[in-house]
Predicted model as a PDB file, atoms N, CA, C, CB and O in Angstrom, pLDDT in the B-factor column:
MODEL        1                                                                  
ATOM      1  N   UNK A   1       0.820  -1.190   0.000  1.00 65.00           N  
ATOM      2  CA  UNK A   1       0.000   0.000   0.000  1.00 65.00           C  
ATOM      3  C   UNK A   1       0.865   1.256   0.000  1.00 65.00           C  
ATOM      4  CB  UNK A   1      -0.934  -0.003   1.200  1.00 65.00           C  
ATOM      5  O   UNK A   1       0.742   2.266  -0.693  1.00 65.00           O  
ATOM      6  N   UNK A   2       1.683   0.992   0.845  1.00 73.00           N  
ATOM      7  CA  UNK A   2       3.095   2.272   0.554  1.00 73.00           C  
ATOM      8  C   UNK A   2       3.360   2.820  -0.380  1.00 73.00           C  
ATOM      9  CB  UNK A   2       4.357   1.979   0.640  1.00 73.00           C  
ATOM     10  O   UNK A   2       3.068   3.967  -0.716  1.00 73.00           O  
ATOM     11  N   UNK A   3       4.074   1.876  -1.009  1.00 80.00           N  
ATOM     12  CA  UNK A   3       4.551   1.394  -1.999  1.00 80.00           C  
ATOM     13  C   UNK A   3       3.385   2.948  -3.563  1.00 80.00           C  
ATOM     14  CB  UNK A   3       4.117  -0.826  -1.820  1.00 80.00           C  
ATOM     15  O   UNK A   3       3.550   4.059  -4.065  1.00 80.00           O  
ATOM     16  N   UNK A   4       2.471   1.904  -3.558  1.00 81.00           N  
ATOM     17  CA  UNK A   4       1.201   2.529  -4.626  1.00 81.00           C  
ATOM     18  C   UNK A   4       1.157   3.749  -4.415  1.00 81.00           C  
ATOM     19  CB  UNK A   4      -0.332   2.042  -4.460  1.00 81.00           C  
ATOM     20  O   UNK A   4       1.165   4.477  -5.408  1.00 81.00           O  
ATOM     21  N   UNK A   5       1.098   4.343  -3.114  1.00 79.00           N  
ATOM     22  CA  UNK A   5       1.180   5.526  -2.557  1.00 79.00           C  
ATOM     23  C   UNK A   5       2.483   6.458  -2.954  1.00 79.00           C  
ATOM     24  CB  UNK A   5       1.098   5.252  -1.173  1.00 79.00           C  
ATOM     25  O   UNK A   5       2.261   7.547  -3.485  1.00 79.00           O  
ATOM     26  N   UNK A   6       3.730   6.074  -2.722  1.00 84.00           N  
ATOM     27  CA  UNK A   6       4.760   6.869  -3.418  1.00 84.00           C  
ATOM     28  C   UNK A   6       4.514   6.584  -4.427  1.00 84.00           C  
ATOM     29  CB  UNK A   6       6.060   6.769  -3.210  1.00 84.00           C  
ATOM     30  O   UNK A   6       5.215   7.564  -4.678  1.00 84.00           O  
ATOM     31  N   UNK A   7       4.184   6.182  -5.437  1.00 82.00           N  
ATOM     32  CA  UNK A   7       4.122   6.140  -7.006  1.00 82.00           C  
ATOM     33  C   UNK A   7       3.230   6.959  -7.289  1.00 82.00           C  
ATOM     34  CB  UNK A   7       3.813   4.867  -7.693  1.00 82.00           C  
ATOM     35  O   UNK A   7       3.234   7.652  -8.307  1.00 82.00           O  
ATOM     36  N   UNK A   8       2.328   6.968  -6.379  1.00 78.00           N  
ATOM     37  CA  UNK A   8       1.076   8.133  -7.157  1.00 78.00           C  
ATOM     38  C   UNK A   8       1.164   9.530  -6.744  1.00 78.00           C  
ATOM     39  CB  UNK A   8      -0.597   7.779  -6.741  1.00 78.00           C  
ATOM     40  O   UNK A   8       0.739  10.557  -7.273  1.00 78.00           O  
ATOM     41  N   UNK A   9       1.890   9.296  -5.558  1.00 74.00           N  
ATOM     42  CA  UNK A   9       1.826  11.062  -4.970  1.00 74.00           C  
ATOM     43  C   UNK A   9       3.102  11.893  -6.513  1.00 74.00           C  
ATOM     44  CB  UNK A   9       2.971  11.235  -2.458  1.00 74.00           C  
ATOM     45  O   UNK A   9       3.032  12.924  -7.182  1.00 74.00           O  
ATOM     46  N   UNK A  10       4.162  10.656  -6.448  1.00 78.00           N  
ATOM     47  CA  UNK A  10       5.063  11.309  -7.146  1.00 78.00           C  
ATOM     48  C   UNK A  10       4.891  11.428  -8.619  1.00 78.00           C  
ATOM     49  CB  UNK A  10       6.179  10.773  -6.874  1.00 78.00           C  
ATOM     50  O   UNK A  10       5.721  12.072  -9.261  1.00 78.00           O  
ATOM     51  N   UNK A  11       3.845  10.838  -9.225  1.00 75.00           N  
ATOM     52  CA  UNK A  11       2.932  10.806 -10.291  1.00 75.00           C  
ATOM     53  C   UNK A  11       2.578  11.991 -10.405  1.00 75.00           C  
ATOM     54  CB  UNK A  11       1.866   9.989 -10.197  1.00 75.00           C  
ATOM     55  O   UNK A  11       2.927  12.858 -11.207  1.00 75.00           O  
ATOM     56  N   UNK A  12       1.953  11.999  -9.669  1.00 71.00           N  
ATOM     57  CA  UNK A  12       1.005  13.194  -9.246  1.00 71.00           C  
ATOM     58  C   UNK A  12       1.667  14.595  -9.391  1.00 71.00           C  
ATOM     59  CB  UNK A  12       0.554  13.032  -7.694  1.00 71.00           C  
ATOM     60  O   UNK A  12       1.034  15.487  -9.955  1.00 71.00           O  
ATOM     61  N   UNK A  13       2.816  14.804  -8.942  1.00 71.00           N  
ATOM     62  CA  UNK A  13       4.204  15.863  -8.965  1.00 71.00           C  
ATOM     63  C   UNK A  13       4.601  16.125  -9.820  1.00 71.00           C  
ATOM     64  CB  UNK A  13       5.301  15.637  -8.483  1.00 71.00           C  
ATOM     65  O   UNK A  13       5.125  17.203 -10.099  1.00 71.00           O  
ATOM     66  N   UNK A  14       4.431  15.024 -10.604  1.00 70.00           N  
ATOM     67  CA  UNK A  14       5.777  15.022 -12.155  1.00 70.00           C  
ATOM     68  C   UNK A  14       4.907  15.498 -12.782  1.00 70.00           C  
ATOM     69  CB  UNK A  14       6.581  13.486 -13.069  1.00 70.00           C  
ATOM     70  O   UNK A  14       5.365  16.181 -13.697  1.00 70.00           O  
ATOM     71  N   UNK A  15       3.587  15.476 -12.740  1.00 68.00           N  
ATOM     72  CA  UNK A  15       2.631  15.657 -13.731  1.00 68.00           C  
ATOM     73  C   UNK A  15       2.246  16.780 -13.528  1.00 68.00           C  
ATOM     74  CB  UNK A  15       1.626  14.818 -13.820  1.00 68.00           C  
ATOM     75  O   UNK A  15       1.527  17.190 -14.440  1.00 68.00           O  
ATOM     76  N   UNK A  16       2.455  17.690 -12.473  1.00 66.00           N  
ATOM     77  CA  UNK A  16       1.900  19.063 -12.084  1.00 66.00           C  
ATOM     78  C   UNK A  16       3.003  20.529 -12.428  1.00 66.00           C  
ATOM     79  CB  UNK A  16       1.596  18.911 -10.319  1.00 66.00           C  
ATOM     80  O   UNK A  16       2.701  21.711 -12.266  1.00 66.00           O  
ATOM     81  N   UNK A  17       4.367  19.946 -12.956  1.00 60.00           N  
ATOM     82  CA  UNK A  17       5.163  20.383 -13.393  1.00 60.00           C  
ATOM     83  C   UNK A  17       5.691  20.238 -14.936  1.00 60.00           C  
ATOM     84  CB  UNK A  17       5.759  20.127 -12.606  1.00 60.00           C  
ATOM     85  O   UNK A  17       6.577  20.943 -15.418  1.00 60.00           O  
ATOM     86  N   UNK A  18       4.921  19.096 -15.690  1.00 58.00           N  
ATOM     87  CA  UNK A  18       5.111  19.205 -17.028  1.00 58.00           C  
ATOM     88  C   UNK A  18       4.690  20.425 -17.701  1.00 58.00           C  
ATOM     89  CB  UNK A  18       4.537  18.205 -17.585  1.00 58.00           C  
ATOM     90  O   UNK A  18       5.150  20.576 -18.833  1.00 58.00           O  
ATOM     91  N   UNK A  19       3.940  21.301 -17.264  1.00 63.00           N  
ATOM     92  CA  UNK A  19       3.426  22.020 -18.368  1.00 63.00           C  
ATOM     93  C   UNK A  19       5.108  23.137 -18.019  1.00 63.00           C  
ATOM     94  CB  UNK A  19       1.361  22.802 -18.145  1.00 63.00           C  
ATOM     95  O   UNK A  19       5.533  23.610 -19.072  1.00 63.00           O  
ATOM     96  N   UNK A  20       5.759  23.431 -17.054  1.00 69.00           N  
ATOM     97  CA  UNK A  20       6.623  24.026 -16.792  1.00 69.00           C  
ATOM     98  C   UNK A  20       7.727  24.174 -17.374  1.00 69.00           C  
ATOM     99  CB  UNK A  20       6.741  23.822 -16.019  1.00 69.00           C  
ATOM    100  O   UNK A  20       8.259  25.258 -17.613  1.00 69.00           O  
ATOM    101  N   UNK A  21       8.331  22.632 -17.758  1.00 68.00           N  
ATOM    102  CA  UNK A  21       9.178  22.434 -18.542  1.00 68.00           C  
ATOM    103  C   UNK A  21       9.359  23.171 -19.702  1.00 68.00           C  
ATOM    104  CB  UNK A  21       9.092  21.433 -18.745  1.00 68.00           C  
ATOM    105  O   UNK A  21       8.529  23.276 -20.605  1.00 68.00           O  
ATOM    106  N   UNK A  22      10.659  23.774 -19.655  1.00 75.00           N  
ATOM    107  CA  UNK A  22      11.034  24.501 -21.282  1.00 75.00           C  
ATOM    108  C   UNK A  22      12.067  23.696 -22.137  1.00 75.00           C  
ATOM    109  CB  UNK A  22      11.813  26.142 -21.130  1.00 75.00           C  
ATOM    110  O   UNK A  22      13.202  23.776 -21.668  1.00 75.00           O  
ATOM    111  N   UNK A  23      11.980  23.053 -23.105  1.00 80.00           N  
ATOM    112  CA  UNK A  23      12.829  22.455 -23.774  1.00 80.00           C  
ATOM    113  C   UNK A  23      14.103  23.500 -24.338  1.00 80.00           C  
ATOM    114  CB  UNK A  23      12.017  21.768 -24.811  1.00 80.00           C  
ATOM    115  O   UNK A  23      15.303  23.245 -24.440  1.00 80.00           O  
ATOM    116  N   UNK A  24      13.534  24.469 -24.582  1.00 87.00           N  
ATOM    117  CA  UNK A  24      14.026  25.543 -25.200  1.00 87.00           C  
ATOM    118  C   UNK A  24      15.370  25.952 -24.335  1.00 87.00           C  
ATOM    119  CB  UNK A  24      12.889  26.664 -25.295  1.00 87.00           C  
ATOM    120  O   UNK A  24      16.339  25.945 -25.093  1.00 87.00           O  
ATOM    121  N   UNK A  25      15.593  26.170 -23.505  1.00 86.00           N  
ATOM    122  CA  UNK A  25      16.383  26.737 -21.757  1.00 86.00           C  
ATOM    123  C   UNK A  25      16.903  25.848 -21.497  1.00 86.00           C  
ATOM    124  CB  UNK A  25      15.560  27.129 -20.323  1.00 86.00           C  
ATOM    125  O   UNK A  25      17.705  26.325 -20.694  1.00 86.00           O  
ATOM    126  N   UNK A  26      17.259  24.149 -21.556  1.00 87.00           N  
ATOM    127  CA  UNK A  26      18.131  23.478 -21.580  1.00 87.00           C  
ATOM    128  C   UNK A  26      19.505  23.638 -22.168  1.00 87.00           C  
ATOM    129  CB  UNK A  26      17.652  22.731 -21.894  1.00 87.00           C  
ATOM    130  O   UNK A  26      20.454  23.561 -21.388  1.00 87.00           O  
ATOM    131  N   UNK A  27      19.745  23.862 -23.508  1.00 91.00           N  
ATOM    132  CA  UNK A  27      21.215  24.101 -24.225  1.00 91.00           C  
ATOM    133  C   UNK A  27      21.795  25.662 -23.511  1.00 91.00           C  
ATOM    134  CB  UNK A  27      20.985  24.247 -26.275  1.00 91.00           C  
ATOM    135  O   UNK A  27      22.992  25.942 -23.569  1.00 91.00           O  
ATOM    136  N   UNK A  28      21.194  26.217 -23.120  1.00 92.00           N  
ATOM    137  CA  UNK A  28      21.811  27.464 -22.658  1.00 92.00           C  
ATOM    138  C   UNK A  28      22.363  27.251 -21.090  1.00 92.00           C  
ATOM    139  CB  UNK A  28      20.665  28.703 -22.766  1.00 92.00           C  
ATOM    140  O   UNK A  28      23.470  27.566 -20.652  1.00 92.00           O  
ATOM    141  N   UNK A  29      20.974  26.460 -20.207  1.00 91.00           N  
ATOM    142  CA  UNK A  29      21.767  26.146 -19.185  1.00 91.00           C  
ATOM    143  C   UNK A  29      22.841  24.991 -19.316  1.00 91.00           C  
ATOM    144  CB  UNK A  29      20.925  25.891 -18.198  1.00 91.00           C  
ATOM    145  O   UNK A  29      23.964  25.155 -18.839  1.00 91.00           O  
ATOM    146  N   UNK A  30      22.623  24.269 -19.716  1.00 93.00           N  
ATOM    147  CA  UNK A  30      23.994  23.270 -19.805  1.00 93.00           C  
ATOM    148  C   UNK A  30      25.209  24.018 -20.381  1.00 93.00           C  
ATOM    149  CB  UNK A  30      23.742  21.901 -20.849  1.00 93.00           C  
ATOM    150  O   UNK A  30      26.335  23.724 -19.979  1.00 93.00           O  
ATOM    151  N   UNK A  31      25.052  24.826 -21.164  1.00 94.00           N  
ATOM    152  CA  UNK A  31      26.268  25.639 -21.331  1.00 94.00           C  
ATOM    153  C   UNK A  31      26.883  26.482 -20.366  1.00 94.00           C  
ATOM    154  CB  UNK A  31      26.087  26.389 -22.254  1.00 94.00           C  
ATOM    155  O   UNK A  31      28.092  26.689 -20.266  1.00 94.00           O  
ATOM    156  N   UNK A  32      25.664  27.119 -19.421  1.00 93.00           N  
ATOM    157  CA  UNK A  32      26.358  27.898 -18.306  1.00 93.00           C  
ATOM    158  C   UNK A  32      26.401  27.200 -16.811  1.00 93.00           C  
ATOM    159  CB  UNK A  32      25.597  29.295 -18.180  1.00 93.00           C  
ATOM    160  O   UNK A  32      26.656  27.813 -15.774  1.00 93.00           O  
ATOM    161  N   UNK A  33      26.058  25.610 -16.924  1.00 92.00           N  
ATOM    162  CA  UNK A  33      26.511  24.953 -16.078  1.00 92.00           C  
ATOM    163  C   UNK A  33      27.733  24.478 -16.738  1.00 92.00           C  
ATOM    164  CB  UNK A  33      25.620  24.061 -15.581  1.00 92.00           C  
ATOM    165  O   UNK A  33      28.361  25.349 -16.137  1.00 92.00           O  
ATOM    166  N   UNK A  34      28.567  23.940 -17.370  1.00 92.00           N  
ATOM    167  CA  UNK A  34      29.809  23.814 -18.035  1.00 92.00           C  
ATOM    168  C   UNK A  34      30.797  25.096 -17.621  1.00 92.00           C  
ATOM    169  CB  UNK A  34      29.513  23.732 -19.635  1.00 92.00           C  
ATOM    170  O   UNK A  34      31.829  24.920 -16.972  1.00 92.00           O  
ATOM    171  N   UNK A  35      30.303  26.547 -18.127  1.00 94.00           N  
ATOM    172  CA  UNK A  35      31.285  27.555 -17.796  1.00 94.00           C  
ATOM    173  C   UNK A  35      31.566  27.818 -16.669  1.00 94.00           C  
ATOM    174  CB  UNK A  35      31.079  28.575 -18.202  1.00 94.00           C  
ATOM    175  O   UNK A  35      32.510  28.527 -16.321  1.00 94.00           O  
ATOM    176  N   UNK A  36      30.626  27.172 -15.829  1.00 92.00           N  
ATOM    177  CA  UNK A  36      30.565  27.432 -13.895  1.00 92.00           C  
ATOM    178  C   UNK A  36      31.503  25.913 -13.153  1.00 92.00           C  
ATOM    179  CB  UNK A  36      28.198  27.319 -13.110  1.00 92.00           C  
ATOM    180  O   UNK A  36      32.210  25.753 -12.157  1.00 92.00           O  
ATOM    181  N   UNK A  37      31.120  25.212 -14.040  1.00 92.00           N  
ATOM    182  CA  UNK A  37      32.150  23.996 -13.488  1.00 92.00           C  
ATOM    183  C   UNK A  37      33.600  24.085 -13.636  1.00 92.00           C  
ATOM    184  CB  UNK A  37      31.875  22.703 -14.175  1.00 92.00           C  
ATOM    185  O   UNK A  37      34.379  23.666 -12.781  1.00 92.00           O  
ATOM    186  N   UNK A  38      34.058  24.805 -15.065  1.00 91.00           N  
ATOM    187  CA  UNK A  38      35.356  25.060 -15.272  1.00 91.00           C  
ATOM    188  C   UNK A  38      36.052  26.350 -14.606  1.00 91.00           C  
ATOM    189  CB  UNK A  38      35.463  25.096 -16.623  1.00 91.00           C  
ATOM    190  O   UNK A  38      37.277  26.470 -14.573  1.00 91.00           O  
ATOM    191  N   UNK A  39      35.160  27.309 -14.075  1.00 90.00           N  
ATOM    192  CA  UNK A  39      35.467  28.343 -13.300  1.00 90.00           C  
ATOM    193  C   UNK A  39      35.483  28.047 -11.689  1.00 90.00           C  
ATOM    194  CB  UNK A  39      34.529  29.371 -13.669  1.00 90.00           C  
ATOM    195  O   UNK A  39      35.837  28.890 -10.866  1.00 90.00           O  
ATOM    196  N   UNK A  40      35.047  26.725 -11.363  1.00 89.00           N  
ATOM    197  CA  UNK A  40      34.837  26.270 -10.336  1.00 89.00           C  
ATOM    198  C   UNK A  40      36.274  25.487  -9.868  1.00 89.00           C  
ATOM    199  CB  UNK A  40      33.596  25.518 -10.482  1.00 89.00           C  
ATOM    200  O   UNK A  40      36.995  25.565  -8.873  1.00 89.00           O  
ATOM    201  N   UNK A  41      36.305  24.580 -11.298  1.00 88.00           N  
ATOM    202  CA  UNK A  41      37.950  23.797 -10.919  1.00 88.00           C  
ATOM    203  C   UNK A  41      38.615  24.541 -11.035  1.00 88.00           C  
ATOM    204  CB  UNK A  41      38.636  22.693 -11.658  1.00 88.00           C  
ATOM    205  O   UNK A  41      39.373  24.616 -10.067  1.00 88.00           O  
ATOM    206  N   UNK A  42      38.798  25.260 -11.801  1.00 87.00           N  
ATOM    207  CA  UNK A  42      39.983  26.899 -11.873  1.00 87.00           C  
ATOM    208  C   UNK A  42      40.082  27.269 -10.342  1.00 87.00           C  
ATOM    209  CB  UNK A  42      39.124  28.692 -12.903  1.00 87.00           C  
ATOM    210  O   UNK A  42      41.113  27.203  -9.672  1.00 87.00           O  
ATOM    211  N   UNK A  43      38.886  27.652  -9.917  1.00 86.00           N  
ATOM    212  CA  UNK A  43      39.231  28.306  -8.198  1.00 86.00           C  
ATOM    213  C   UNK A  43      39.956  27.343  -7.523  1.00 86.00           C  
ATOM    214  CB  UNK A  43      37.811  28.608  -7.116  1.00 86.00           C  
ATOM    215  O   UNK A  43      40.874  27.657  -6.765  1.00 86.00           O  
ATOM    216  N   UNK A  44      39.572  25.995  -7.764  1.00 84.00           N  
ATOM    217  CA  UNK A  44      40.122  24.444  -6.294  1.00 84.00           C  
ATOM    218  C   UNK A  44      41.409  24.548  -6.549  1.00 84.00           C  
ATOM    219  CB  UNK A  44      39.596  22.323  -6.517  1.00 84.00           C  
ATOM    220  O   UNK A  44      42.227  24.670  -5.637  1.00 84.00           O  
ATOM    221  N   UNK A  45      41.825  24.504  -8.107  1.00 84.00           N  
ATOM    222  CA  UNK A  45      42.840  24.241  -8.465  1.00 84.00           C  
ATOM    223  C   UNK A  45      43.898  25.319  -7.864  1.00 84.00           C  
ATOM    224  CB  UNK A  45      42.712  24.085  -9.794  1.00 84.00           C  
ATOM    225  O   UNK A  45      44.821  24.861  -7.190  1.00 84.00           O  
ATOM    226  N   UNK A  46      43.817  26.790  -8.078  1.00 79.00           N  
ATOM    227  CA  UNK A  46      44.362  27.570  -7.556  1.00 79.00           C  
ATOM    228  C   UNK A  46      44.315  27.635  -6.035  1.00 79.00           C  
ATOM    229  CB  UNK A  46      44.025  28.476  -8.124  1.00 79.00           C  
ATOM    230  O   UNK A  46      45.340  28.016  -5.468  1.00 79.00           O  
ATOM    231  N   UNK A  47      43.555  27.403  -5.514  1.00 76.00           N  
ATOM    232  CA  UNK A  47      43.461  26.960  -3.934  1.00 76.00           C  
ATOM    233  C   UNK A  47      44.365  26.083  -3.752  1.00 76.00           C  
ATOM    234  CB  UNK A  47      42.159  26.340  -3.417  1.00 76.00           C  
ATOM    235  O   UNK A  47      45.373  26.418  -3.130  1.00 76.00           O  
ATOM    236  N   UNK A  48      44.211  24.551  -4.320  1.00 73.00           N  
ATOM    237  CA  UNK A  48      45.401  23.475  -3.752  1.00 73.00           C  
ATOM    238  C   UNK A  48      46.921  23.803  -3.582  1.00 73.00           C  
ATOM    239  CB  UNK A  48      45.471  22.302  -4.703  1.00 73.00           C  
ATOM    240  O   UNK A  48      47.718  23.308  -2.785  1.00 73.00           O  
ATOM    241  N   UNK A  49      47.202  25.156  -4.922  1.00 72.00           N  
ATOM    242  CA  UNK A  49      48.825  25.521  -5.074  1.00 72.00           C  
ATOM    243  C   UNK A  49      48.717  26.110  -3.856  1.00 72.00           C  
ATOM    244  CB  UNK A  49      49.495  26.551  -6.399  1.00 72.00           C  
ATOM    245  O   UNK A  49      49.519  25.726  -3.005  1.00 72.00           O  
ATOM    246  N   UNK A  50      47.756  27.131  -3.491  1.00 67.00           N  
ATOM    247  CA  UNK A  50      48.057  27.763  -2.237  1.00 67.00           C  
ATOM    248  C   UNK A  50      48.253  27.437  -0.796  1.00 67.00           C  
ATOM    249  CB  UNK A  50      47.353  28.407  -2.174  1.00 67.00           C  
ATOM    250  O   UNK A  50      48.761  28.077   0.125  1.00 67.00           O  
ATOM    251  N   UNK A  51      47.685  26.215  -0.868  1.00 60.00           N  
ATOM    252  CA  UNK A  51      47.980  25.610   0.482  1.00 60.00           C  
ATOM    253  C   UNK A  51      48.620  24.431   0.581  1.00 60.00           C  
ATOM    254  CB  UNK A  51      46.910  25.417   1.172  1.00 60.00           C  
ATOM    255  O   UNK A  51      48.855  23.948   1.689  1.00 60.00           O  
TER     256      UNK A  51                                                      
ENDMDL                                                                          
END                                                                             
């Protein structure tokens, strides 16, 4: 009974947020998640020389 219950509540969720979804706004964020990851190892990296 649990079980049926998380499947439907989260059914229920996924489905209340489809209309939200922009297909469109994906390639731009993955691009500025990429420029934030490499600006990210840039900082660690310069951190590790420093200490």
């Amino acid at each position: 009974m649990g079980r049926i219950l998380t499947v439907t509540f989260a059914t229920l969720m996924l489905a209340g947020c489809a209309d939200t979804y922009d297909k469109a706004a994906v390639p731009k964020a993955a691009a500025g998640l990429r420029q934030e990851t490499v600006a990210c190892k840039t900082r660690w990296t310069e951190k590790e020389f420093k200490t």
